[in-house]
N, CA, C and O atoms as a GROMACS GRO file, in nm:
protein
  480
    1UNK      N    1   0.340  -1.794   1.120
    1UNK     CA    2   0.244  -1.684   1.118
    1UNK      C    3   0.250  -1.612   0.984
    1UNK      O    4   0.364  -1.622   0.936
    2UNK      N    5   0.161  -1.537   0.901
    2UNK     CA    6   0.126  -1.545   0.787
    2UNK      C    7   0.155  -1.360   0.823
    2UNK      O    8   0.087  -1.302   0.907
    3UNK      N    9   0.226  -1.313   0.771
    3UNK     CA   10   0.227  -1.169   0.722
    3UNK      C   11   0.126  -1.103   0.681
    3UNK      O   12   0.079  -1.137   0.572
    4UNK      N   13   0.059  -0.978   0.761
    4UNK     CA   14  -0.086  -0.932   0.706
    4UNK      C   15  -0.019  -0.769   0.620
    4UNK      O   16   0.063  -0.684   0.655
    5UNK      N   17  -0.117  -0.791   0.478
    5UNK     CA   18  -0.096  -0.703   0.447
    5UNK      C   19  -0.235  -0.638   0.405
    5UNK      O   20  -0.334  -0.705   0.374
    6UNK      N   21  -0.227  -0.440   0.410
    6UNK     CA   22  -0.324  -0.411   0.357
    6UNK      C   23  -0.317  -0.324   0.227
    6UNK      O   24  -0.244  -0.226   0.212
    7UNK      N   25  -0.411  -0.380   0.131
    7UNK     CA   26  -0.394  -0.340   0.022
    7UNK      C   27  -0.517  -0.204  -0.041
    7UNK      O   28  -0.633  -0.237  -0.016
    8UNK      N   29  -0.506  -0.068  -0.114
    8UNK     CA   30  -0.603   0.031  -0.106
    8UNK      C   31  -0.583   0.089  -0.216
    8UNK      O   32  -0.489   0.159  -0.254
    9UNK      N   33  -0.709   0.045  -0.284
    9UNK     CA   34  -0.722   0.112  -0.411
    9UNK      C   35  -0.910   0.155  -0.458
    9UNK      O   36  -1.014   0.101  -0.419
   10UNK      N   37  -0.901   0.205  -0.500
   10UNK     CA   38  -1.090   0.244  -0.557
   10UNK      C   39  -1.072   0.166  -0.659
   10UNK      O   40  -1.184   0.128  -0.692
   11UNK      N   41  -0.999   0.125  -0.723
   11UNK     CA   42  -1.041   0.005  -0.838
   11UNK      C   43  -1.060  -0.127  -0.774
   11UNK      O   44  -0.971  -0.162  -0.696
   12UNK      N   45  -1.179  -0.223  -0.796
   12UNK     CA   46  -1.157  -0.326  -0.762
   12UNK      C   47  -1.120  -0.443  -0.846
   12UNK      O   48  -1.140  -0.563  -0.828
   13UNK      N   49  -1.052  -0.370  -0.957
   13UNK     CA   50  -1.009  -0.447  -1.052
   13UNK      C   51  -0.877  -0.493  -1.029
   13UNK      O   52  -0.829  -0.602  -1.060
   14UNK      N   53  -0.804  -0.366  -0.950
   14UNK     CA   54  -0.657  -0.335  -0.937
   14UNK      C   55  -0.631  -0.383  -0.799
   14UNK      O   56  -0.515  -0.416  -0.776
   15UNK      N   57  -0.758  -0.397  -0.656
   15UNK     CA   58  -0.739  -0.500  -0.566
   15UNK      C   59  -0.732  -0.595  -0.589
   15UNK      O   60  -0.634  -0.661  -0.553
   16UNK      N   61  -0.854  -0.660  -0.673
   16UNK     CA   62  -0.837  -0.833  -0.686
   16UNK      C   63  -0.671  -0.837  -0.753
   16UNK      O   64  -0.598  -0.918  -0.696
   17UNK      N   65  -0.611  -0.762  -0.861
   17UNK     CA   66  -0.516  -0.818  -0.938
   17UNK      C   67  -0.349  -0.828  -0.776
   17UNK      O   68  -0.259  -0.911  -0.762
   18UNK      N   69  -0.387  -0.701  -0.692
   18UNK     CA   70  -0.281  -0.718  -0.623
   18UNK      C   71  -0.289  -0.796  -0.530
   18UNK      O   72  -0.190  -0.867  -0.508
   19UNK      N   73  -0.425  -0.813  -0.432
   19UNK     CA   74  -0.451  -0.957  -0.387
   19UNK      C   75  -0.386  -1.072  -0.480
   19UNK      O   76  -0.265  -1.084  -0.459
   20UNK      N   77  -0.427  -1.142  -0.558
   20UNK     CA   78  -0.382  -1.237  -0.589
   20UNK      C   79  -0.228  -1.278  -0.618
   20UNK      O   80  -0.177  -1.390  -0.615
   21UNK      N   81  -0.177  -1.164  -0.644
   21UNK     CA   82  -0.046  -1.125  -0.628
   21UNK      C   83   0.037  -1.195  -0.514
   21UNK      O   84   0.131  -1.274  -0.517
   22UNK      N   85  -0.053  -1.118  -0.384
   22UNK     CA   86   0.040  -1.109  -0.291
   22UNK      C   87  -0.019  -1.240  -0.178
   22UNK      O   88   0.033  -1.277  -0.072
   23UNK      N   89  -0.139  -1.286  -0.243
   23UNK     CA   90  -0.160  -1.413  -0.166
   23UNK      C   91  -0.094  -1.568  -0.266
   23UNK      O   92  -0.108  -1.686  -0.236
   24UNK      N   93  -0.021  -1.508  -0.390
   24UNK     CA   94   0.078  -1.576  -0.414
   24UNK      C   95   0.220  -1.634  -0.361
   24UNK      O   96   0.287  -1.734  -0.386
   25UNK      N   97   0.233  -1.534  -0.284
   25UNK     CA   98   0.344  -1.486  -0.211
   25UNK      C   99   0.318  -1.506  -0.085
   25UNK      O  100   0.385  -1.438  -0.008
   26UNK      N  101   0.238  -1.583  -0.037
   26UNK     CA  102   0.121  -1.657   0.074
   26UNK      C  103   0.130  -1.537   0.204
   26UNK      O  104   0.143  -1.561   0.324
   27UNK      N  105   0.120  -1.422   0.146
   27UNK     CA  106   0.067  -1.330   0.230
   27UNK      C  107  -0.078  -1.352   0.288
   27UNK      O  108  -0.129  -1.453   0.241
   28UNK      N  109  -0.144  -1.294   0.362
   28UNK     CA  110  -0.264  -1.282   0.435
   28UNK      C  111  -0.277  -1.094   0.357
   28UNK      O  112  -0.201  -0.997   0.364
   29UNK      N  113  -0.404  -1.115   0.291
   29UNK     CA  114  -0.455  -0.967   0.259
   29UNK      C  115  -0.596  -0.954   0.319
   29UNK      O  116  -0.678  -1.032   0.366
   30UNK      N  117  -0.588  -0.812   0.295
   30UNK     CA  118  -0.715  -0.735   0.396
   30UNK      C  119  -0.744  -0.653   0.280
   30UNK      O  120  -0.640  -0.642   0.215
   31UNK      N  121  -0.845  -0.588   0.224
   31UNK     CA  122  -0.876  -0.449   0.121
   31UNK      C  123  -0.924  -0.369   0.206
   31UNK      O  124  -0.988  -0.402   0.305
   32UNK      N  125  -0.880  -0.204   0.157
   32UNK     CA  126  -1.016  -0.141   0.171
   32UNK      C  127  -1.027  -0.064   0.016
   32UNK      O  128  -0.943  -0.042  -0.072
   33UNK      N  129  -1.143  -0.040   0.025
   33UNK     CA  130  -1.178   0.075  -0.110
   33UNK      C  131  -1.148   0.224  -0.125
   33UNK      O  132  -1.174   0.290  -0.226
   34UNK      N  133  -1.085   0.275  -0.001
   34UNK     CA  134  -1.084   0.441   0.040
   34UNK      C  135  -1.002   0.487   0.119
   34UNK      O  136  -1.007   0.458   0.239
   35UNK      N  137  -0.929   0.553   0.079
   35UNK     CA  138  -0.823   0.636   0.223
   35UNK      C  139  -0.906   0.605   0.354
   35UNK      O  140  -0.855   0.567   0.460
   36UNK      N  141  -1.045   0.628   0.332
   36UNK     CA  142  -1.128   0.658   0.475
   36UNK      C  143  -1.109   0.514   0.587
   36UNK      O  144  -1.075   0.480   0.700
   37UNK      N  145  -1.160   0.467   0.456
   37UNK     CA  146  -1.172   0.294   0.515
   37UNK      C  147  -1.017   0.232   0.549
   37UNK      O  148  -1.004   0.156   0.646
   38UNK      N  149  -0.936   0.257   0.491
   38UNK     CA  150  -0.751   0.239   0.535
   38UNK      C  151  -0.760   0.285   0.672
   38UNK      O  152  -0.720   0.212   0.763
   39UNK      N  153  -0.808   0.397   0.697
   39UNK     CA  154  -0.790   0.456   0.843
   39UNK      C  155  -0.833   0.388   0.934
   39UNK      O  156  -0.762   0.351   1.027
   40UNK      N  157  -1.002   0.350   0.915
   40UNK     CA  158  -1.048   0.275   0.984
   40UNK      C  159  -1.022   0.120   1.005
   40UNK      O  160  -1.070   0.068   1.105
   41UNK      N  161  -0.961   0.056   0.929
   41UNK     CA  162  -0.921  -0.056   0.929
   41UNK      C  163  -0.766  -0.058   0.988
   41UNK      O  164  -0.711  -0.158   1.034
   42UNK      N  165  -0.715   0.057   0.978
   42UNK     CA  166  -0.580   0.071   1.054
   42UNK      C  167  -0.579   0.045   1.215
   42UNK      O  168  -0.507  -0.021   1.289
   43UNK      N  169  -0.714   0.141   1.235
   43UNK     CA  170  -0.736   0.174   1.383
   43UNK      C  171  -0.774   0.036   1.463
   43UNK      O  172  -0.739   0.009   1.578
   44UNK      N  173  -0.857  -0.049   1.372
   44UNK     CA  174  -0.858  -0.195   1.466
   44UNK      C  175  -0.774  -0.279   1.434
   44UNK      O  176  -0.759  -0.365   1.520
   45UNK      N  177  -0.695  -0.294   1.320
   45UNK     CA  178  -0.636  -0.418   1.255
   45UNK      C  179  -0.448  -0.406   1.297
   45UNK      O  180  -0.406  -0.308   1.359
   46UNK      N  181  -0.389  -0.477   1.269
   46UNK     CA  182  -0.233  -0.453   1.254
   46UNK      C  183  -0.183  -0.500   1.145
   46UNK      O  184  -0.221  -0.614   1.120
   47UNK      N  185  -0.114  -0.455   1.071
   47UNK     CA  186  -0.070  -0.501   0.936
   47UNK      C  187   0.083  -0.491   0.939
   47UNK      O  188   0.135  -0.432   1.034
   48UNK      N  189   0.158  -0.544   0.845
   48UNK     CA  190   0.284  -0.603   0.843
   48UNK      C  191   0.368  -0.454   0.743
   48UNK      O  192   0.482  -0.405   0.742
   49UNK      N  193   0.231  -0.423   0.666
   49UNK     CA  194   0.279  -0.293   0.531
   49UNK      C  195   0.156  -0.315   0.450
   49UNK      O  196   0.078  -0.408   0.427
   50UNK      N  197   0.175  -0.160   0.409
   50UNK     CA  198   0.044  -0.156   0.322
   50UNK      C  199   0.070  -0.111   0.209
   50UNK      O  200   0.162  -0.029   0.200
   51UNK      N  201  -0.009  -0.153   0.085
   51UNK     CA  202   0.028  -0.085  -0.021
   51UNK      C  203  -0.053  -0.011  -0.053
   51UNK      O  204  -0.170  -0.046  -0.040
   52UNK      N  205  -0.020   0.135  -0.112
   52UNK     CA  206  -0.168   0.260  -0.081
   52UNK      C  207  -0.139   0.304  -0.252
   52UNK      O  208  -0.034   0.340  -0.304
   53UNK      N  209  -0.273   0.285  -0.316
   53UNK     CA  210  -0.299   0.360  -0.420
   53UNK      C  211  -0.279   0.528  -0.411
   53UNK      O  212  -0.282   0.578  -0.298
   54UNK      N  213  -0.263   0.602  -0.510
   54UNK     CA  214  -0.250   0.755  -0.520
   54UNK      C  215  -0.358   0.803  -0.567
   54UNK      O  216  -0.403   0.898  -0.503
   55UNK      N  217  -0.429   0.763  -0.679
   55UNK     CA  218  -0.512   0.872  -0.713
   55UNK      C  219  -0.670   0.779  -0.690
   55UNK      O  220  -0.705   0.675  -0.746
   56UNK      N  221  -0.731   0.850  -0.603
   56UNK     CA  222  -0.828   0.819  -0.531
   56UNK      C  223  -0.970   0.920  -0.501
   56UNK      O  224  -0.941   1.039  -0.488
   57UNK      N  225  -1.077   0.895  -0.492
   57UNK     CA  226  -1.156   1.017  -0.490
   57UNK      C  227  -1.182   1.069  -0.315
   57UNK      O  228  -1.175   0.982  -0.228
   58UNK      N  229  -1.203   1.169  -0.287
   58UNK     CA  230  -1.231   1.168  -0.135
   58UNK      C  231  -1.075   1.175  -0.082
   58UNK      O  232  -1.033   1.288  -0.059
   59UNK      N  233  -1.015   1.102  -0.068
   59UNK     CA  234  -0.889   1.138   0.029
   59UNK      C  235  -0.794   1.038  -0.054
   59UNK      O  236  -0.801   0.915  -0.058
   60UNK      N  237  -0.700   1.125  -0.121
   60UNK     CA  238  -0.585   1.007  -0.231
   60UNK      C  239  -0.471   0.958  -0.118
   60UNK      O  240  -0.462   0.971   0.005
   61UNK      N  241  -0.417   0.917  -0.184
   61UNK     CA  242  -0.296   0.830  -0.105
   61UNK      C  243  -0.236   0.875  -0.018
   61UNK      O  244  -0.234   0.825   0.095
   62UNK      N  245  -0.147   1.026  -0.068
   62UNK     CA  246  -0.076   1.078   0.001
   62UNK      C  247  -0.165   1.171   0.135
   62UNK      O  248  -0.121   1.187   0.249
   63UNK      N  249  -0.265   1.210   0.095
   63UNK     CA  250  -0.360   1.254   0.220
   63UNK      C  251  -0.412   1.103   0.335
   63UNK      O  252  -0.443   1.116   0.453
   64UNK      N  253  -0.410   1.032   0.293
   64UNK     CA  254  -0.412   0.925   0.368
   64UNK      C  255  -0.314   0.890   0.465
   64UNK      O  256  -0.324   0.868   0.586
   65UNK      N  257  -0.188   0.888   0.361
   65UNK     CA  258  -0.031   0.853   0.445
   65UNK      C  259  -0.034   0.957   0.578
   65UNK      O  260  -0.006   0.948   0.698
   66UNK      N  261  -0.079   1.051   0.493
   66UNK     CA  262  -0.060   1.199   0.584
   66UNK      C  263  -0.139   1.180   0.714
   66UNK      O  264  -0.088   1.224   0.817
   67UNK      N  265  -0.289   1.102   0.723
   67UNK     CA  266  -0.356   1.078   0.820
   67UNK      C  267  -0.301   0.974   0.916
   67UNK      O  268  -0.303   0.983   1.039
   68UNK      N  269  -0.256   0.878   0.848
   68UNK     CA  270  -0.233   0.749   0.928
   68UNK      C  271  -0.111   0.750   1.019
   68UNK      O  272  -0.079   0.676   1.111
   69UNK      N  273  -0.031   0.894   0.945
   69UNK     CA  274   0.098   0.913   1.029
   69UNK      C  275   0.038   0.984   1.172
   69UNK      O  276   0.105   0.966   1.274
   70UNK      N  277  -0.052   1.040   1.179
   70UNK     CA  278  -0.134   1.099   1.276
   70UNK      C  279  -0.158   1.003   1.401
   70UNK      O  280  -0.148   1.034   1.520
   71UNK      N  281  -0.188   0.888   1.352
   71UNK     CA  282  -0.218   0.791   1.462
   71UNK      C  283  -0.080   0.752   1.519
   71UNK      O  284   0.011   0.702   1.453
   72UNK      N  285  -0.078   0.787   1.680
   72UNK     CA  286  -0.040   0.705   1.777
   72UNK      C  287   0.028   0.541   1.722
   72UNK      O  288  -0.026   0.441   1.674
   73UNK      N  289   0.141   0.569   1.750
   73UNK     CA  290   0.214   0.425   1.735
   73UNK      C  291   0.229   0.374   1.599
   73UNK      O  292   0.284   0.267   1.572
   74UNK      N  293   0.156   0.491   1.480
   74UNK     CA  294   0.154   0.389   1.403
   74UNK      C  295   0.345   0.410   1.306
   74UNK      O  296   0.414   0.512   1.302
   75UNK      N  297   0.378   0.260   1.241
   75UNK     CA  298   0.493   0.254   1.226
   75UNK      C  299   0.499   0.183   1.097
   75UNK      O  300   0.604   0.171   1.034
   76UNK      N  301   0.380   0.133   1.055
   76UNK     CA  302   0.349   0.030   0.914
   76UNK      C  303   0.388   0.062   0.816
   76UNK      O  304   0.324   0.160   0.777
   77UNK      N  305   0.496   0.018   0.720
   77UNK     CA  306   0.601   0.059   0.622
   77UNK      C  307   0.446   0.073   0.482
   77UNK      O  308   0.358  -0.001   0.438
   78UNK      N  309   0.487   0.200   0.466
   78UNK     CA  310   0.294   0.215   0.356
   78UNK      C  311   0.381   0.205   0.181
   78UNK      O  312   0.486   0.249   0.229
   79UNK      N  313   0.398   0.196   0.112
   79UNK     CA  314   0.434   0.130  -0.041
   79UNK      C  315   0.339   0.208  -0.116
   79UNK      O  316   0.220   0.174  -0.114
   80UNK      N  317   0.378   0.311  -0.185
   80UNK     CA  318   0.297   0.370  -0.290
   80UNK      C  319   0.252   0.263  -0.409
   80UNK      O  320   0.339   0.186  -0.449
   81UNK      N  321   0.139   0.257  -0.458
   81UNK     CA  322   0.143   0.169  -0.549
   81UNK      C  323   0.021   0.247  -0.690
   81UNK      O  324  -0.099   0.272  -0.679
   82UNK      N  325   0.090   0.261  -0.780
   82UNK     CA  326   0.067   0.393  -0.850
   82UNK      C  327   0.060   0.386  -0.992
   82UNK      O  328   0.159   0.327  -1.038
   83UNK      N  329  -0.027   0.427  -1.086
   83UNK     CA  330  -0.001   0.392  -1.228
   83UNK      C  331   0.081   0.518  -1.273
   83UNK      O  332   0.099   0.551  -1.390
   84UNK      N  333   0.124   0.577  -1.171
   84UNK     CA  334   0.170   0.718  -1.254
   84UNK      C  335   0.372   0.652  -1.259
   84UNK      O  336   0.429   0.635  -1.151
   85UNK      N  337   0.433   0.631  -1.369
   85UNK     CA  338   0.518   0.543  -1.375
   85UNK      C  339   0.604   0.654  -1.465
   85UNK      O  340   0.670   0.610  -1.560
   86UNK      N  341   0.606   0.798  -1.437
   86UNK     CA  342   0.667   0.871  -1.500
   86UNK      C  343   0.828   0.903  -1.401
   86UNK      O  344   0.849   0.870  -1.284
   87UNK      N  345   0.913   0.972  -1.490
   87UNK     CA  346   1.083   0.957  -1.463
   87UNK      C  347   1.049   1.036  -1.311
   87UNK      O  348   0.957   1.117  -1.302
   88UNK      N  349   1.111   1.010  -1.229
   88UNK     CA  350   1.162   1.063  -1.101
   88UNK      C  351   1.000   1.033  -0.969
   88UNK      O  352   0.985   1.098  -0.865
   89UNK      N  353   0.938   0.959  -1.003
   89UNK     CA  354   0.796   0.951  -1.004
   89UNK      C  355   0.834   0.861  -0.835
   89UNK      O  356   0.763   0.885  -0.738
   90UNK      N  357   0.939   0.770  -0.826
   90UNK     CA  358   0.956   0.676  -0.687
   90UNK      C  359   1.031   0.798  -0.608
   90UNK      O  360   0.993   0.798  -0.491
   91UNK      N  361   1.117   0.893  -0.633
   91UNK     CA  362   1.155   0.953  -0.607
   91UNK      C  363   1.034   1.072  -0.514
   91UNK      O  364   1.036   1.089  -0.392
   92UNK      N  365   0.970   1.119  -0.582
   92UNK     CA  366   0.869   1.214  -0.550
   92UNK      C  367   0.756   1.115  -0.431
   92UNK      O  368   0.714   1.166  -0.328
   93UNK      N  369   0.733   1.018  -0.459
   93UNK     CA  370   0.657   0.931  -0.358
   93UNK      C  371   0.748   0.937  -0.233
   93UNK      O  372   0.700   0.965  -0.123
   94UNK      N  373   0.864   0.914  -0.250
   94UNK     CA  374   0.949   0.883  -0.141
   94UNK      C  375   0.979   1.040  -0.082
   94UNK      O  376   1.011   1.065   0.034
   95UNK      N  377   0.970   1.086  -0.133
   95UNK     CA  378   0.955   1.237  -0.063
   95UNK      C  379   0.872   1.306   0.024
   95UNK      O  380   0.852   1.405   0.095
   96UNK      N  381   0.833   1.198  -0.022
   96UNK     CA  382   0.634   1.246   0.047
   96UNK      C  383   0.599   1.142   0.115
   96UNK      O  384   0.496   1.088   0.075
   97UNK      N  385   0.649   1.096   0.201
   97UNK     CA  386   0.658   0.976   0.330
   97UNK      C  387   0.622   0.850   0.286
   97UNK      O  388   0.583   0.769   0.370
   98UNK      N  389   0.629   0.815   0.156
   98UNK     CA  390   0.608   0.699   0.157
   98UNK      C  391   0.759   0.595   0.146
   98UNK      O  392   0.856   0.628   0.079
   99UNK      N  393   0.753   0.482   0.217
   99UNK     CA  394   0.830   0.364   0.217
   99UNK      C  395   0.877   0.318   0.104
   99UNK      O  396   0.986   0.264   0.123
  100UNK      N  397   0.839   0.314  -0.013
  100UNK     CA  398   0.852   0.249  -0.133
  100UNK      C  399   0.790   0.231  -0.265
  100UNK      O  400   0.705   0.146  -0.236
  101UNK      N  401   0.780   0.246  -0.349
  101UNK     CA  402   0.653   0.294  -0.457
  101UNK      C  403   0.708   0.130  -0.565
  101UNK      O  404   0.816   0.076  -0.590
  102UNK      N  405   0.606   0.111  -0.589
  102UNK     CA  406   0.551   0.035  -0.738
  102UNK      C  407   0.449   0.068  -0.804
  102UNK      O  408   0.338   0.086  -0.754
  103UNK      N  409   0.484   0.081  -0.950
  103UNK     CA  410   0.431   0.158  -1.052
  103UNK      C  411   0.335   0.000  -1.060
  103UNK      O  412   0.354  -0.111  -1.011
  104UNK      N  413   0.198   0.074  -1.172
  104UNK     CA  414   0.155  -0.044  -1.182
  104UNK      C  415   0.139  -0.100  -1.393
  104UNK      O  416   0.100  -0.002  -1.457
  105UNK      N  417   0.154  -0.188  -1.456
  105UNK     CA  418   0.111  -0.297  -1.372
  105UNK      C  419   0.175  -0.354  -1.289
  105UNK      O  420   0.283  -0.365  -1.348
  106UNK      N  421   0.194  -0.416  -1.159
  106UNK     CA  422   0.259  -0.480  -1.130
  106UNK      C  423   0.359  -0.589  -1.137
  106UNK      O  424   0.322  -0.706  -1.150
  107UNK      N  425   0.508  -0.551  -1.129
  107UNK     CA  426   0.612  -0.598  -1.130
  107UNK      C  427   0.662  -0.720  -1.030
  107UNK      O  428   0.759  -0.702  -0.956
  108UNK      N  429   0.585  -0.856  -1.032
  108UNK     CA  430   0.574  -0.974  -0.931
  108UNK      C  431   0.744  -0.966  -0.873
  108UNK      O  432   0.779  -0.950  -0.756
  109UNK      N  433   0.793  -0.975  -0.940
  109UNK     CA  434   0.950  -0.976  -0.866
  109UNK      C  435   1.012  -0.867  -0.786
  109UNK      O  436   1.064  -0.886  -0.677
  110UNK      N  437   1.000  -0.712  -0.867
  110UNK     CA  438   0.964  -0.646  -0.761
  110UNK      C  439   0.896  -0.601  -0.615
  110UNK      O  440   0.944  -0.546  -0.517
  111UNK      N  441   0.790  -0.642  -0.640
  111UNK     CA  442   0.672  -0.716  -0.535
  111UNK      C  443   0.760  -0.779  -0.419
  111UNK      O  444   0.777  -0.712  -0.317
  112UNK      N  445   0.804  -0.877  -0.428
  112UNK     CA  446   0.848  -1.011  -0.381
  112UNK      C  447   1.007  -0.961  -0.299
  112UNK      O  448   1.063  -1.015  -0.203
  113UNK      N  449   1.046  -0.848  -0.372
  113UNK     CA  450   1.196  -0.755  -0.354
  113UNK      C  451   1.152  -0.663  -0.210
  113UNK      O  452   1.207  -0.688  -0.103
  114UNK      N  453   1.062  -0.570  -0.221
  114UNK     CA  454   1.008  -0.475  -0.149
  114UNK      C  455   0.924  -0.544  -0.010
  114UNK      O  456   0.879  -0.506   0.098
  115UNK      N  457   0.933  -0.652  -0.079
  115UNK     CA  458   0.813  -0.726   0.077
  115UNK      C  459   0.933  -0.786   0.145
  115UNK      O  460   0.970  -0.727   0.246
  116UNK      N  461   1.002  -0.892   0.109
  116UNK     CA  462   1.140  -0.922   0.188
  116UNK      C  463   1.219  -0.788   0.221
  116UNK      O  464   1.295  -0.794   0.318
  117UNK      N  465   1.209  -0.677   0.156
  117UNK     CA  466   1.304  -0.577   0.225
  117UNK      C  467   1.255  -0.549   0.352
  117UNK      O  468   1.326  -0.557   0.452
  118UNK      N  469   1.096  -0.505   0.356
  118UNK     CA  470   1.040  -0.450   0.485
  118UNK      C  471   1.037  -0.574   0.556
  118UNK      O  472   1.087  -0.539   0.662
  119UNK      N  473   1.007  -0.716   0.569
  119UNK     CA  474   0.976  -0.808   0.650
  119UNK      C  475   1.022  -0.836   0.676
  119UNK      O  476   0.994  -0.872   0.791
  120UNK      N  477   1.195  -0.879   0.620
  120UNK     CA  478   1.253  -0.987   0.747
  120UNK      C  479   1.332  -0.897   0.848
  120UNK      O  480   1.384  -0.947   0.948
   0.00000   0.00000   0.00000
């Protein structure tokens, strides 16, 4: 069975690059474009972990995390994934309910570190 992950960013430059990423890593990915759409795709789908962009228009990352913790049952390890790559920066994500942060560009081995931590 193929690990689903969902991936959320308003760039779709910065989905396709983490898609391909993580369907390297023969994950199963899902996008959405919007905190909004994360929600709604939360509410029918099940995912394995998600990786949630921060700066977003309409509802950013951490207002998102903040929503999805709202839902009933939900337990999905969420991965900040963030260009803001300044000192104490995983620290401050992790403060703020998120599971795990990667700065971007993306660090494939890192990647690959953080997904075996939450999955097996």
């Amino acid at each position: 069975m193929n690990l689903k992950t969902l991936v959320v960013d308003d760039s779709l430059i910065n989905l396709r690059v983490a898609q391909k990423l993580l369907e390297h890593l023969n994950l199963e990915v899902d996008t959405a474009f919007s905190g909004k759409e994360c929600l709604e795709k939360v509410k029918s789908n099940s995912y394995d972990i998600i990786f949630m962009d921060i700066m977003m228009p309409e509802m950013d990352g951490v207002q998102t995390l903040e929503n999805l913790k709202l839902i009933d049952g939900f337990s999905t390890p969420v991965v900040a994934l963030t260009a803001d790559a300044t000192t104490g920066a995983k620290e401050k994500y992790i403060n703020l309910g998120f599971n795990n942060y990667i700065a971007k560009p993306i660090d494939l081995d890192l990647l690959e570190n953080i997904i075996k931590k939450f999955l097996n």
